[in-house]
ROKE-38439 format. One record per atom (N, C-alpha, C): z, x, y. Coordinates in steps of 0.05 Angstrom, whole numbers, plus 5000, padded with zeros to 4 digits. Example, Ala and Ser with C-alpha at 12.3 -4.5 7.8 and 13.67 -1.06 7.14 Angstrom:
REM residues 2
515652644886 515652464910 515652644934 514252574955 514352734979 515752585001 
//
This chain:
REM residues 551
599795361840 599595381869 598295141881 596495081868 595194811876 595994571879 598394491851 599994341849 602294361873 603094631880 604994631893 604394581928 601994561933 600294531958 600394261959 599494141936 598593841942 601993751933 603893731924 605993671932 607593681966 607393901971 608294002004 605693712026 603293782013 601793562028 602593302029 603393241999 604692901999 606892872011 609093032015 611193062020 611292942057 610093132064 608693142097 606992832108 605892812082 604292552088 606492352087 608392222070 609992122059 611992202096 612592332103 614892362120 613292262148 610492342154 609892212173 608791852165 608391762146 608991572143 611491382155 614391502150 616791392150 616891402182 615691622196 616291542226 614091332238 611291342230 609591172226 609790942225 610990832211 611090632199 613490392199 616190592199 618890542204 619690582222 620190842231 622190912247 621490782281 619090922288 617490832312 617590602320 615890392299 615190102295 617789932301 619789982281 622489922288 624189982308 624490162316 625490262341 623890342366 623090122377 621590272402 622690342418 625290252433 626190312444 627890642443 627690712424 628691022409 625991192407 623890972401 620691262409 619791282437 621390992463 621591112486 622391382499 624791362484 628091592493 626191862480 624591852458 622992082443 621192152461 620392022476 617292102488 614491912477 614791762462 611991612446 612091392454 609991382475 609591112492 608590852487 607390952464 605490672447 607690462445 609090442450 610890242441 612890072471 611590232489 614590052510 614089882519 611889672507 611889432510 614289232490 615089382466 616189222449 619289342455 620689062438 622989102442 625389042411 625489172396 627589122374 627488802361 626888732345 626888462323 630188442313 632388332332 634588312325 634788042302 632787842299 633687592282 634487692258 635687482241 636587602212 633787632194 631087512204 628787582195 627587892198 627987952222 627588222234 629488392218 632588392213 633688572195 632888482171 631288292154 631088282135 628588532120 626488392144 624488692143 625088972146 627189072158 627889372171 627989392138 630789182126 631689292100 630389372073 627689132072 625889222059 624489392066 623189542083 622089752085 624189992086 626989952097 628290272082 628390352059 628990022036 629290112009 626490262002 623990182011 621190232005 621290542007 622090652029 621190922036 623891152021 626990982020 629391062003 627891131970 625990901960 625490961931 622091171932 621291181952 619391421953 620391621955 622591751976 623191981987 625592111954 626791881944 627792011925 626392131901 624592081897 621792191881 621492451880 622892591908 620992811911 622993051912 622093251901 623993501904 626093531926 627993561919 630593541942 628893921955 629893811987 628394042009 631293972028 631194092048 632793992070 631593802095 628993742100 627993572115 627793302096 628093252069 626693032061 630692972052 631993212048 634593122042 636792902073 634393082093 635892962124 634592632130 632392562110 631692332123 632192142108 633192162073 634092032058 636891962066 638092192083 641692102090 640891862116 639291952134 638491732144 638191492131 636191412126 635491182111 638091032100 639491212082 641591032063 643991012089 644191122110 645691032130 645790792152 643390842150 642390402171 642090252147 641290352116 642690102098 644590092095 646990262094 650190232093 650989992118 649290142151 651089972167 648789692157 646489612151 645489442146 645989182125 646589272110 647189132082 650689142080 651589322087 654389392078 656689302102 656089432118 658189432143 656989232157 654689102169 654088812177 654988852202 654988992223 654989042251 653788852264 651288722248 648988512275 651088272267 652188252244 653787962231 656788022257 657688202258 659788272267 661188312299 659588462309 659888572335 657588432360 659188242373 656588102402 655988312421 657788522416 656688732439 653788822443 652788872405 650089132404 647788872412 648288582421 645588432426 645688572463 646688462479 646688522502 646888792512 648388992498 649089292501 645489442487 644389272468 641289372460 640289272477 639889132502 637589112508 637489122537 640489292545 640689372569 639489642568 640689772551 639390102539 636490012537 635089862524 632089892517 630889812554 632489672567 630389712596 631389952614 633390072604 634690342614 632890532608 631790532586 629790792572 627590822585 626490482601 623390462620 625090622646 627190572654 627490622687 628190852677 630091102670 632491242672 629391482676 625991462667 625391712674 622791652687 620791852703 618691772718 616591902695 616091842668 614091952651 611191762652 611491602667 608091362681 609391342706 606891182725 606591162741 608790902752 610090732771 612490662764 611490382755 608490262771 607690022760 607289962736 605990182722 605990242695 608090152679 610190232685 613390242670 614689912679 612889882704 614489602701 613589412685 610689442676 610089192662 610189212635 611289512623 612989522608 615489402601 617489512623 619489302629 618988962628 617288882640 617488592629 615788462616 614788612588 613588612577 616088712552 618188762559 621288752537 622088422546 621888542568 624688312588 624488062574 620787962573 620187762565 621587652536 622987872526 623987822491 626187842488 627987922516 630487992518 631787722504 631487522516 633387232510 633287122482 630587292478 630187202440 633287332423 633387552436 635587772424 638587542419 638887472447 641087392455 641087042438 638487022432 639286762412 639486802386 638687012376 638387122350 641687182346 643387262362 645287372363 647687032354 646186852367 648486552357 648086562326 644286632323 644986532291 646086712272 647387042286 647187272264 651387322259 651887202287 654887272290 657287142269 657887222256 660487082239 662987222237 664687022250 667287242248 667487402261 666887492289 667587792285 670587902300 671188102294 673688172296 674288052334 676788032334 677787962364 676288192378 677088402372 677588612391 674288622402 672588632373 669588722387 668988442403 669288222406 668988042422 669787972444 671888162453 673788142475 672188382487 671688592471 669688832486 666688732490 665688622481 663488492492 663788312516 665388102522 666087932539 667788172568 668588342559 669488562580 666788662593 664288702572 662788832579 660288782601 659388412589 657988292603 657488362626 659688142645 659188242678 657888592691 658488642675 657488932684 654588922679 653888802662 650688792645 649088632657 650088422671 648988162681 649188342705 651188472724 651088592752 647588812748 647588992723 645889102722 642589042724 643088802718 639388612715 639388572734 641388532753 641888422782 641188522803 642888822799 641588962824 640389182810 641589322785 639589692783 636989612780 636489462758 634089502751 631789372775 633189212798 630889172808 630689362826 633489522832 632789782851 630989992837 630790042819 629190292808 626790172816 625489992813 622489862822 622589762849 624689882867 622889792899 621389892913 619390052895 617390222910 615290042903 614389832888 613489752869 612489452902 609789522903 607889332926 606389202917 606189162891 604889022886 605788622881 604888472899 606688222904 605688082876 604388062861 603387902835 605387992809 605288352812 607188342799 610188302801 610588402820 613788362830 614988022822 611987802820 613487632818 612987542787 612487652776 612687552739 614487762739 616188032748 618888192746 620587982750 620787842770 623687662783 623287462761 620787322745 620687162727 622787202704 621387502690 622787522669 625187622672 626587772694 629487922701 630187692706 629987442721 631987252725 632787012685 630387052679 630786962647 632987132640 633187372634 634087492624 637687522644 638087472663 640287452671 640787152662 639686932669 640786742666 641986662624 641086902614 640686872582 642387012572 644187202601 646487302591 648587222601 648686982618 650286872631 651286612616 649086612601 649786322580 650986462555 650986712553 650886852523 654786902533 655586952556 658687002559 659686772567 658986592572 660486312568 660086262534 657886242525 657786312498 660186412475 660686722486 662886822480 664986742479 666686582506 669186522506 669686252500 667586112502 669085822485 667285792457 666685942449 665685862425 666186172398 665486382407 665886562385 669186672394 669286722412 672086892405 675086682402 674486472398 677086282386 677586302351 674086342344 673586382326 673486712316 674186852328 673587182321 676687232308 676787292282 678887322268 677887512240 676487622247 674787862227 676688152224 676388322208 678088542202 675688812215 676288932241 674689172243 674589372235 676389472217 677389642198 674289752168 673789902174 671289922155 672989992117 673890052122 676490142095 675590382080 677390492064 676990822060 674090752045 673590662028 671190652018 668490732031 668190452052 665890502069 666590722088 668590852104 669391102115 667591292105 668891362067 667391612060 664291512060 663491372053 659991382051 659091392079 660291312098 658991282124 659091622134 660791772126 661092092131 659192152110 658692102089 656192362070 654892232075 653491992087 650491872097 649192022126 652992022140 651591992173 651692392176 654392442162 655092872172 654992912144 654092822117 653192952094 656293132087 659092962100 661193082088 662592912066 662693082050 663792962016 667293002012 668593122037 671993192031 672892942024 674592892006 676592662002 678092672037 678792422039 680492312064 682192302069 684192402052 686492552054 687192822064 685192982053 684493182055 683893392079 681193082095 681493152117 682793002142 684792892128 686592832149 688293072146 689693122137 690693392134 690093612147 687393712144 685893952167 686493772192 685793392202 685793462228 688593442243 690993392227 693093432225 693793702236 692793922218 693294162227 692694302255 690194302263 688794262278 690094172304 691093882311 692393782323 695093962338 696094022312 699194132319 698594402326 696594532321 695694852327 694594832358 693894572366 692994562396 694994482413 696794282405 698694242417 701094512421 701794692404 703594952406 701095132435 698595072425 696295252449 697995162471 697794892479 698394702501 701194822517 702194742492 704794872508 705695102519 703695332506 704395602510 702395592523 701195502546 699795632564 700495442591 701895242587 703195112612 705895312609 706595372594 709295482603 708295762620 705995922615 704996052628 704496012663 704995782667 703395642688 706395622702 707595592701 710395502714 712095392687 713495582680 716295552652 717795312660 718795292688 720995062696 720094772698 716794712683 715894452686 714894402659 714694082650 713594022626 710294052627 709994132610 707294132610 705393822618 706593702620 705693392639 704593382657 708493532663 708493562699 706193812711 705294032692 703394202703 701894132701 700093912683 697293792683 697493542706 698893482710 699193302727 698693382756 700093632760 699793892782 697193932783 695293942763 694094132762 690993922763 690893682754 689993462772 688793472802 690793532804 690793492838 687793742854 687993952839 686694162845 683694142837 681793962853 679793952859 677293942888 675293952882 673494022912 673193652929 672393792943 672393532969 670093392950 669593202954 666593102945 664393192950 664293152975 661293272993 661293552976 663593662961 662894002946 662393902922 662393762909 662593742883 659393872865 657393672877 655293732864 654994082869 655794182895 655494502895 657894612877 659094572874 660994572855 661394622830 659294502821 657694442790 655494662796 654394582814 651394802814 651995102810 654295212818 654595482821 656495562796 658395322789 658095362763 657595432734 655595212740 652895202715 651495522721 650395652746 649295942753 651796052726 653396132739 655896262730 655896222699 655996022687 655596042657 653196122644 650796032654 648796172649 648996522651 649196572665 649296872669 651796982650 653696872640 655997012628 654397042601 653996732590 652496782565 649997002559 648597042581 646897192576 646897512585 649197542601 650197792594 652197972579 653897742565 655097732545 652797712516 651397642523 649497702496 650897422479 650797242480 651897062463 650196902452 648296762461 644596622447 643296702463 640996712457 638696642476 637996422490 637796322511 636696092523 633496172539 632995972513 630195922514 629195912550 629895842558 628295762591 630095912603 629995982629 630896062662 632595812670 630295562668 630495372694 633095232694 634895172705 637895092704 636694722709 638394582692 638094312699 638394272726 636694092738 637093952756 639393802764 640593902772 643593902792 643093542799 643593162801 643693062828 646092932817 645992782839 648292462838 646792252826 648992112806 648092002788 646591742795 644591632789 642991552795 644591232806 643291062829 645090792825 646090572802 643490572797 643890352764 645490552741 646990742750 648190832725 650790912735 651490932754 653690972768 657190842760 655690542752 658290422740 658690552713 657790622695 659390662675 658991082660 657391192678 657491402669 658591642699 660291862678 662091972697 659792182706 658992352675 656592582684 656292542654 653292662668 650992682635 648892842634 648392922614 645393082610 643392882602 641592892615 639192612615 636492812604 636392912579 634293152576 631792972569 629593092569 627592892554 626992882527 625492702526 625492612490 624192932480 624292952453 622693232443 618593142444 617892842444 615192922449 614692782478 616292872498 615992732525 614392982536 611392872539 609593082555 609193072591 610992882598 609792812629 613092762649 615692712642 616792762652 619192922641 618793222647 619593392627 621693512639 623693392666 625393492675 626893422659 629693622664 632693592656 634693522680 636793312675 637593232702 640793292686 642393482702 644993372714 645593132726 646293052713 647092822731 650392842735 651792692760 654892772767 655292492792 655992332783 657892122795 659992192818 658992122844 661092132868 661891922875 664691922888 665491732899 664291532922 664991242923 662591162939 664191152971 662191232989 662791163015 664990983031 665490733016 666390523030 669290433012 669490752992 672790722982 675090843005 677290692997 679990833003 680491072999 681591193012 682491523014 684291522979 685691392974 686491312952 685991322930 684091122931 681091012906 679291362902 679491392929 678491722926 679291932912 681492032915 683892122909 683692072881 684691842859 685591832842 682191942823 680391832835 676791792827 676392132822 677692282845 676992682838 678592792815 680692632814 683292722795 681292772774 679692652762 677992652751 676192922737 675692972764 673593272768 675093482773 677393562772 678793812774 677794022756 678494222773 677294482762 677194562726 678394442722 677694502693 676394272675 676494052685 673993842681 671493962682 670994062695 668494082723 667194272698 669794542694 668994742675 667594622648 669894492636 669394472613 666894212609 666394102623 664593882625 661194002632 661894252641 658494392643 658594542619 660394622612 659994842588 658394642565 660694352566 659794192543 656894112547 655894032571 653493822566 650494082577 651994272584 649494452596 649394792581 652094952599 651795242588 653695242570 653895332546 650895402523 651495132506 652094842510 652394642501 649494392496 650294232511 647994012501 644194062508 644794152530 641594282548 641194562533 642394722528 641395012512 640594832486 641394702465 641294612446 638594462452 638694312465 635494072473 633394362470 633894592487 631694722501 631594832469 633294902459 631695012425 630894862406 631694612404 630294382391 626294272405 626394392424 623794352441 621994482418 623594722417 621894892403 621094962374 621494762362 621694662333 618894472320 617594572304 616494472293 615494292276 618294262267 619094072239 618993762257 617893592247 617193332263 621193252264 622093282235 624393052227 626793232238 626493592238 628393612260 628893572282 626193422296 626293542326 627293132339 627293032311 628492822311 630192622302 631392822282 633792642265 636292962255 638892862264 640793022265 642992832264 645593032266 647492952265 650092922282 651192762294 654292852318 655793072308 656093092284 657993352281 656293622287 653993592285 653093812292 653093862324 650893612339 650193642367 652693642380 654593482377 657693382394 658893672384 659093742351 661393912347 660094212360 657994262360 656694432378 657494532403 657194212420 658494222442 661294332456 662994222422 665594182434 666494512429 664094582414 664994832398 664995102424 663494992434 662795182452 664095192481 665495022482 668095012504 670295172499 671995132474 673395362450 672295652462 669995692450 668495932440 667596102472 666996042505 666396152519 669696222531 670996142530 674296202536 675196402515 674096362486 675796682477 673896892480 671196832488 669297102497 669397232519 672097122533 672697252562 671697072588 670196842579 670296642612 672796602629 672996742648 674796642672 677096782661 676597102644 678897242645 679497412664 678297422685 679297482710 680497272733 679397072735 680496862743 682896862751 684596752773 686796712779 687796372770 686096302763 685795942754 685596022719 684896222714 684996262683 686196072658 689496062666 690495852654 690695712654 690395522675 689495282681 686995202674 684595342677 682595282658 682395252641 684595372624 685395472591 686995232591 688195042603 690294802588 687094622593 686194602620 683694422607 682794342592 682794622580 679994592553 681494472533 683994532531 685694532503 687094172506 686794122524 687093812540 684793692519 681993752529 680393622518 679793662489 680993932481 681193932450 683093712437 685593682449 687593492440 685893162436 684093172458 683692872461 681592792446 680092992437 679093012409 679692992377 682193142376 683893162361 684692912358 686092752366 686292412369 684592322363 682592392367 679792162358 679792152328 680192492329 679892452288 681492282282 684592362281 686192172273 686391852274 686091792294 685491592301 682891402290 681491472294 679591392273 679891342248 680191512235 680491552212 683491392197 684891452217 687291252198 687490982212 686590882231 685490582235 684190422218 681690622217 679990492194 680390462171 682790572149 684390512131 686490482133 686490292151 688990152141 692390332150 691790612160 693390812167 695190682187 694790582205 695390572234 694090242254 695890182268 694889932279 693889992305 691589772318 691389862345 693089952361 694489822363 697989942377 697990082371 698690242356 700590472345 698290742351 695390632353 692890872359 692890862389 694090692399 693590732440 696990972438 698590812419 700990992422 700391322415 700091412402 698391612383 697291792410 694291722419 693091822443 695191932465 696991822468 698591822493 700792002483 702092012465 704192132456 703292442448 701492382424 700292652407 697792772424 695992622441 694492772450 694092722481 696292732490 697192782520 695692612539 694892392530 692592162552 694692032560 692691912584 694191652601 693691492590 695591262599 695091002574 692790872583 691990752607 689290732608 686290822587 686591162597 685191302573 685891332551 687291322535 689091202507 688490892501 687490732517 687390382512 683390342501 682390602527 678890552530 678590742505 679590842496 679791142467 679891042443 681490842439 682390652425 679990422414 679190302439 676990092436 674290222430 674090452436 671490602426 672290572399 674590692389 674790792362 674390522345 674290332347 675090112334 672290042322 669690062347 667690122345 665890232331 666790632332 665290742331 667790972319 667890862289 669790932259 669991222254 667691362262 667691592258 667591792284 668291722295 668891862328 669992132322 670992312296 672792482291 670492762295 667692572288 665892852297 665493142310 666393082332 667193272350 669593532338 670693432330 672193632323 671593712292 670993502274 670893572255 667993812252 666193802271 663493962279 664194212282 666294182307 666894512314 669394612294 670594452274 671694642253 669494752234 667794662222 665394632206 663994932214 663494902242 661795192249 663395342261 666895372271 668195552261 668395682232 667995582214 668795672181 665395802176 663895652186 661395802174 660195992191 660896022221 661596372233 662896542213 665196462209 666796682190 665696702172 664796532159 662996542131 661196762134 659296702157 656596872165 656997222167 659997202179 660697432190 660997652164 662897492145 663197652119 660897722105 658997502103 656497572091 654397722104 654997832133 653197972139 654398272148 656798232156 658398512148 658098702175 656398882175 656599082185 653398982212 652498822199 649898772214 651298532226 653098382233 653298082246 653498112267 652297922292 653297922313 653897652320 654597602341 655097372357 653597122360 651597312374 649097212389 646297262368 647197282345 645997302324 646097022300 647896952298 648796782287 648796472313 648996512329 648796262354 645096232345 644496412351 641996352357 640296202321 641196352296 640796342276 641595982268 643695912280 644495652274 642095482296 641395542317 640095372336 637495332323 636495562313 633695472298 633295252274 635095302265 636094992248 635094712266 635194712289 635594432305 638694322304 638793952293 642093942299 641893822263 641293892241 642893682222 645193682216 646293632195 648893632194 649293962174 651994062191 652594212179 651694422159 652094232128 651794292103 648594372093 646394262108 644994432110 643894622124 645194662151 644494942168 646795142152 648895062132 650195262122 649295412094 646495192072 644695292060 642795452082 641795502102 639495602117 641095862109 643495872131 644996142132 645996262111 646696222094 649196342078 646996322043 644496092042 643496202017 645795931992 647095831998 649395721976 650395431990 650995331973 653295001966 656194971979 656695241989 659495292001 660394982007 663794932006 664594822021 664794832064 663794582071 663594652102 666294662110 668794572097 671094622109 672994732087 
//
């Protein structure tokens, strides 16, 4: 017993070490987004010296943590670890992609403004107390870049102006409350460094790296599978699960069709989503729109008995803030798990701006139609991303309450858009089916992602042929088929989402058989939430006791 005490002690000591020491230290900008303030003066060590250290200290804490009795917290931080050495050592992202210099260090002064957790003076000399290191980033980035594929360099150079508009005007709007004239003028010091350091960094780009960008973005089946048992701890051969998302696909697409034909038989199901587009609230309704909503799902789940949600308080309903307006549609902005001082939850929801065309308007709501609107609160709020935050609050475990997985948190999400439509949401409804091609809309466009992903990155399929793909097999506009595409090229394993909510479809059923006569619903929702988000395969040891296959 003694022995087995002072093991559990080293274990604990050993894991707060790795946030201690690594995780924090290295990522400050990520112990911002957490709540741990000690750090928002600093800003990420992008040089190839700076990744040289990250790497030695993962292998350091990789050859400690394997030492020690496999558990499921020390199993979740070792998949970590060997995952930023995969993309570190293996896949070469800082060597590869000009996006993550400028795209990191717009996010790390986004994490000072996006919450009011200090006072705002406070946060600004935070802010340029990064700002001041921003341009180091952006030089580190000439000596780290080789090769990199066209596409990620054409998406960086797409991306700029938007990044450079951001230093420009958001960030100095979030601080115009900010009277104090001494400081305001070492802010304009280091924000104008930092614009002028990204303005040299995209001239940079186009006459010098992307003539030269002739790199393959393609990660190949190899690195594929390790990047899935590092990042979602899934071991299926890739055939395999191309095949399930194959299936999958064609089982949503027959949904698709049999519920537009429901909708009007004498039109293609195009022409009824296309119809059906059209059917959204004025603007000035929107945010009420959402608000009564979000009421409405809250109350179904909880009189339906489906989880518990931890709190009453409904996120905070606004319009999305200015400095975020250009590139986010709606979001859940929750707080970090040790954020003690600004502990709201914000809806956030993007309106059209004042000084557009009736037009520009028009096409901008097409957007938010009623079954957007639906399936977009279910996902990020009732019983999706905010129910999930509010039971992770309440977690003890340091490494759940901060290291997880997309197939879980995303397939969660997506799972639960599915899952409030066959529990009877909006089966009274006169919009019923139309709500119902929504959801199955955004299941399809999911469905694509797997595929797409997945057979790009081996070699399956060409960019072409994956914008073709989106548009054909999972009913997008080519626009959204082109921006679906360029994510994927990116971000290899995008298939999460769906592959999450097949995962905890199979291990419901699993649960169900093994608990028999005692299972419920809202028994098993709730039973998976206490887990927090890891991947899968071990909230399916919590539940079930066994090694099961997750799919």
């Amino acid at each position: 017993m003694i022995i087995m005490l002072s093991s559990l002690a080293g274990a604990q000591s050993l894991t707060d070490r790795f946030f201690d020491e690594y995780y924090f230290p290295f990522n400050p900008s990520t112990a911002t987004s957490a709540g741990i303030h000690k750090y928002d003066g600093e800003l990420e060590n992008y040089s190839r010296a700076g990744v040289a250290a990250r790497v030695s200290k993962l292998k350091q804490f990789e050859s400690e943590f394997a030492k020690l009795s496999p558990n499921p917290d020390r199993d979740l931080i070792l998949a970590n670890i060997r995952s930023s050495l995969l993309e570190l050592e293996t896949i070469r992202n800082w060597e590869r992609n000009p996006d993550i210099y400028p795209g990191g260090i717009s996010s790390s002064a986004f994490t000072i403004m996006s919450r009011t957790f200090a006072p705002t003076e406070a946060r600004l000399r935070s802010l340029i107390s990064r700002e001041r290191k921003m341009p180091q980033v952006l030089a580190a980035a000439r000596e780290n870049l080789k090769n990199p594929p066209k596409i990620y360099t054409e998406i960086a150079i797409e991306q700029v102006p938007g990044i450079i508009a951001f230093f420009e005007k958001d960030v100095p709007l979030a601080f115009k409350s900010v009277t104090d004239a001494k400081l305001m003028a070492e802010f304009r010091e280091a924000n104008g460094a930092v614009i002028g350091a990204l303005q040299d960094y995209e001239k940079y780009l186009k006459a010098d790296v992307l003539p030269r960008s002739n790199g393959d973005f393609r990660l190949g089946a190899a690195n594929y599978s390790r990047k899935l048992l590092h990042d979602e701890m899934v071991e299926i051969p890739l055939d395999r699960l191309l095949r399930i998302g194959y299936d999958d696909l064609r089982a949503n697409q027959k949904k698709f069709r049999e519920t537009a034909a429901l909708i009007n038989k004498n039109k293609t199901p195009r022409e009824v989503l296309t119809e059906f587009e059209k059917d959204h609230p004025a603007p000035d309704k929107l945010l009420d729109t959402f608000r009564d909503t979000l009421t409405g799902l809250r109350d179904f789940v909880t009189q339906h008995k489906l989880l518990a949600i931890p709190s009453p308080v409904l996120p905070i309903l606004e319009e999305t803030p200015p400095f975020m307006r250009a590139t986010t549609f709606a979001s859940m902005d929750t707080p970090g798990a040790y954020e003690t001082a600004a502990k709201e939850a914000y809806f956030n929801v993007t309106l059209p701006e004042k000084n557009w065309s009736k037009e520009r308007v028009e096409n901008f709501m097409g957007g938010f139609n009623r079954g957007t609107i639906l399936s977009t609160a279910i996902h990020e709020a009732y019983p999706g991303h905010y129910v999930q935050f509010l039971w992770v609050q309440r977690l003890d475990s340091r490494v759940r309450k901060l290291l997880g997985a997309s197939s879980n948190a995303e397939g969660w999400a997506h799972y639960c858009e599915q899952m409030m439509f066959d529990e009877g949401y909006a089966k009274e409804s006169p919009l019923r089916d139309k709500l119902r091609l929504g959801q199955i809309q955004d299941a399809l466009l999911r469905n694509a992602r797997y595929i797409v992903g997945l057979e790009m990155h081996t070699g399956k399929r060409t960019f072409e042929q994956a914008v073709e793909f989106f548009e054909q097999e999972g009913y997008q506009t080519h626009e959204t088929a082109l921006r679906e595409t360029k994510r994927g090229a990116g971000d290899p394993t995008y298939l999460y989402y769906t592959l999450g909510k097949l995962q905890i479809l199979k291990l419901r059923e699993d649960y169900r058989k093994l608990r028999g006569a005692k299972y419920s619903l809202a028994e098993f929702h709730d039973s998976f939430m206490k887990q927090g988000f890891p991947p899968i395969k071990i909230v399916r040891k919590a539940l079930l006791g066994n090694d099961s296959p997750t799919l």
